[in-house]
N, C-alpha and C positions, 0 to 999 in steps of 0.2 A: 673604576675611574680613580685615577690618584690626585691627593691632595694638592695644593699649594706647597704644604710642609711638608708632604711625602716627594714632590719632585725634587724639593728643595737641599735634602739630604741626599736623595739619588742622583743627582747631580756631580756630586763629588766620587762617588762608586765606579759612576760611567765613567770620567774621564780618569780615576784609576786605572781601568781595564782598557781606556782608550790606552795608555803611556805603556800599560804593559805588551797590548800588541805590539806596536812598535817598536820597542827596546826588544822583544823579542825575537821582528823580522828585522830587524838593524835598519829599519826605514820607513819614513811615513813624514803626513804632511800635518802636523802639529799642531799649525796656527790655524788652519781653516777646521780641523778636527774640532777645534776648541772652541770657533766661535759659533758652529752650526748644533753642535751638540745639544744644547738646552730644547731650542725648538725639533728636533727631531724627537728627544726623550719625551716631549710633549703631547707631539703627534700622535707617537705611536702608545703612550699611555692614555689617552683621553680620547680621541679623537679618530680614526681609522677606524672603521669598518672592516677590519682582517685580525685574523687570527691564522697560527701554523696549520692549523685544522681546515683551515680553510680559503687557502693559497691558491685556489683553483675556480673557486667558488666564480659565475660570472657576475653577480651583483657584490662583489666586494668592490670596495673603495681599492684607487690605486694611488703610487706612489714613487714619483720616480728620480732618484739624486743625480741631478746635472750636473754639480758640482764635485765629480765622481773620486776624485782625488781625498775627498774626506771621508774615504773609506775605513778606515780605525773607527770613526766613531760611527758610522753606519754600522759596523761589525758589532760593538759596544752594547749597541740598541737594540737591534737582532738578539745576538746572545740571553740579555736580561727578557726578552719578550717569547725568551723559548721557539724562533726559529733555529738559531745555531747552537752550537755549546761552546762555551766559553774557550776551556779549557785547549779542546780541538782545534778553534784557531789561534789559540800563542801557541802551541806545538808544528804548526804548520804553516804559518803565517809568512809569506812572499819564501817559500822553499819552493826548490823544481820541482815543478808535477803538480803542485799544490792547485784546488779551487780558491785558495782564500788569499786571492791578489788584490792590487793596490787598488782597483778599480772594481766595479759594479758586477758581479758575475751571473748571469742570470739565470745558470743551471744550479746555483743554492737558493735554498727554501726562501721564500719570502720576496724576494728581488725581482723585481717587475722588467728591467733591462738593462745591458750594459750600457755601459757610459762612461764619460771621460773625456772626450774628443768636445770640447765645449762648445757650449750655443747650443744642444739636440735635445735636451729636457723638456725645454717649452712648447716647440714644436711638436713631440712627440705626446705630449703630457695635452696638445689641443687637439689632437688626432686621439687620444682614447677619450675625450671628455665630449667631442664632436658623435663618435662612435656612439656613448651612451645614451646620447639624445637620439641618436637614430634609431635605437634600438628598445629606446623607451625604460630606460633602467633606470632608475636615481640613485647611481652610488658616486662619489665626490672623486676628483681627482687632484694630487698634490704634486706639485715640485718645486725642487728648494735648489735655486740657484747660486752661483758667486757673481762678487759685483764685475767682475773683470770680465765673464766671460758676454757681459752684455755690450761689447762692445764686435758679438759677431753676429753679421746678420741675420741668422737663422732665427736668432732670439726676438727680431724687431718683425719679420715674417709670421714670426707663430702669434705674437702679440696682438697687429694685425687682421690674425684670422680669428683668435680668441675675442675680440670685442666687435668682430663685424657679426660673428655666430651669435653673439651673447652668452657665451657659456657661463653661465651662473652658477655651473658647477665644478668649475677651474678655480683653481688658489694656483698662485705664483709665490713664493718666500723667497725676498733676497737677502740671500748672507753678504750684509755689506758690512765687510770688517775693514773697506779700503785700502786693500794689498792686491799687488799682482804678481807674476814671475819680473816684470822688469820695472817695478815699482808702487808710486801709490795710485790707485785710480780716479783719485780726484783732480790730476795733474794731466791723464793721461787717456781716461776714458770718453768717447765721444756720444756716451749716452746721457750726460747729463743735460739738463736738470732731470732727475729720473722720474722726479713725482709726477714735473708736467707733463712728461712725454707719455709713462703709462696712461695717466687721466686723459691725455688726445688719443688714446686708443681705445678707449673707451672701458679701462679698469676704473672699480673704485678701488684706490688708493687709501694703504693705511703705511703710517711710518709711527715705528715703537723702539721701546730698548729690549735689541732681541736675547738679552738676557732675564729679564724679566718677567717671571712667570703672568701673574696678570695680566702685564700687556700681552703676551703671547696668548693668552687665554681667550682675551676680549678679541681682540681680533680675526683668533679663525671664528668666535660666534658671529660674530658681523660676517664674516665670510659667508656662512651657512644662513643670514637671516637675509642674504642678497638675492634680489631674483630676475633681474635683467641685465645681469651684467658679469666678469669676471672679477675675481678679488687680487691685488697684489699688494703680498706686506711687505715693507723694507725696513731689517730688523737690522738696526744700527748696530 
């Protein structure tokens, strides 16, 4: 489990090796890479129940990025966590033929589905958290969405069914950096107020500064110390 002060320094490593993917495949999406980063390095340092070892395992925790387009820095996190190798993908990073596209690939180690097509994380991410209640397994399930893409239904369906089930074992993380492809989303998205609407769906609502470790910290604990309900952070 890593420090406060060990994320804190890894922090700037990742989004080196983020910059360098991209400059390497002459493409990538920067701003969102940047803002989801910290809480991913989080996740997958502290927190997940997965190892490369054990990618298969049926009681591993899952984990699935809707927000698919911040694949550089999914890549970043991977790499340092010894599913991928670094190196391998800035040698082949968005080339023809290549696995290591701009988006979610689910035939490399570690990666639970593709994704990208927005709005399909949460639904998706209540349908394996639904599963494990059925199936009687206590392992946690994650997804880290953007704020834009909450403006597609699929996201208000899964949400929905997530607090009608009570999944206590769902986390939702919104990467709300307030961008979109055609603007800001607080001008333009019809999900707001978002705190109230998750809280009418029956999440406990936390809202932090999703660059800061602590708060990122306390809040997946709140996540894990919730027991009738879903969690969703909104990491400003």
């Amino acid at each position: 489990m890593a420090t406060i002060e060990e994320l804190e320094s890894l922090r700037w490593d990742l989004r080196r090796d983020c910059v360098d993917i991209i400059m390497a495949g002459a493409g990538g999406h920067i701003g969102g890479d940047m803002s989801v980063i910290d809480a991913l390095m989080t996740l997958y340092a502290n927190h997940l129940n997965i190892s490369p070892e054990t990618v298969d395992d049926p009681n591993r925790d899952r984990f699935v990025l809707s927000k698919g387009h911040a694949m550089e820095a999914y890549y970043a996190v991977l790499c340092h966590e010894g599913y991928l190798d670094l190196d391998d993908v800035k040698a082949r990073f968005s080339k023809f033929g290549s696995p290591y596209i701009g988006h979610p690939n689910n035939k490399l180690k570690g990666i639970e589905m593709n994704s990208g097509s927005l709005g399909h994380g949460l639904p998706v991410a209540v349908g394996m958290a639904l599963a494990g209640k059925m199936d009687g397994r206590d392992y946690r399930v994650y997804t880290i969405m953007g704020d834009g893409e909450l403006a597609e239904g699929s996201v208000w369906e899964g949400a929905m069914s997530g607090g009608n089930y009570q999944l206590d074992n769902l986390c939702a993380l919104v990467d709300r950096n307030r961008l979109q492809i055609d603007g800001s989303t607080e001008t333009v998205m019809s999900s707001e107020p978002l705190e109230e609407k998750m809280k009418a769906f029956n999440f406990n609502v936390l809202t932090i500064n999703g660059h800061d470790y602590d708060q990122i910290e306390a809040a997946i604990q709140a996540f894990h110390a919730e027991n009738d309900k879903p969690t969703c952070i909104i990491m400003d």
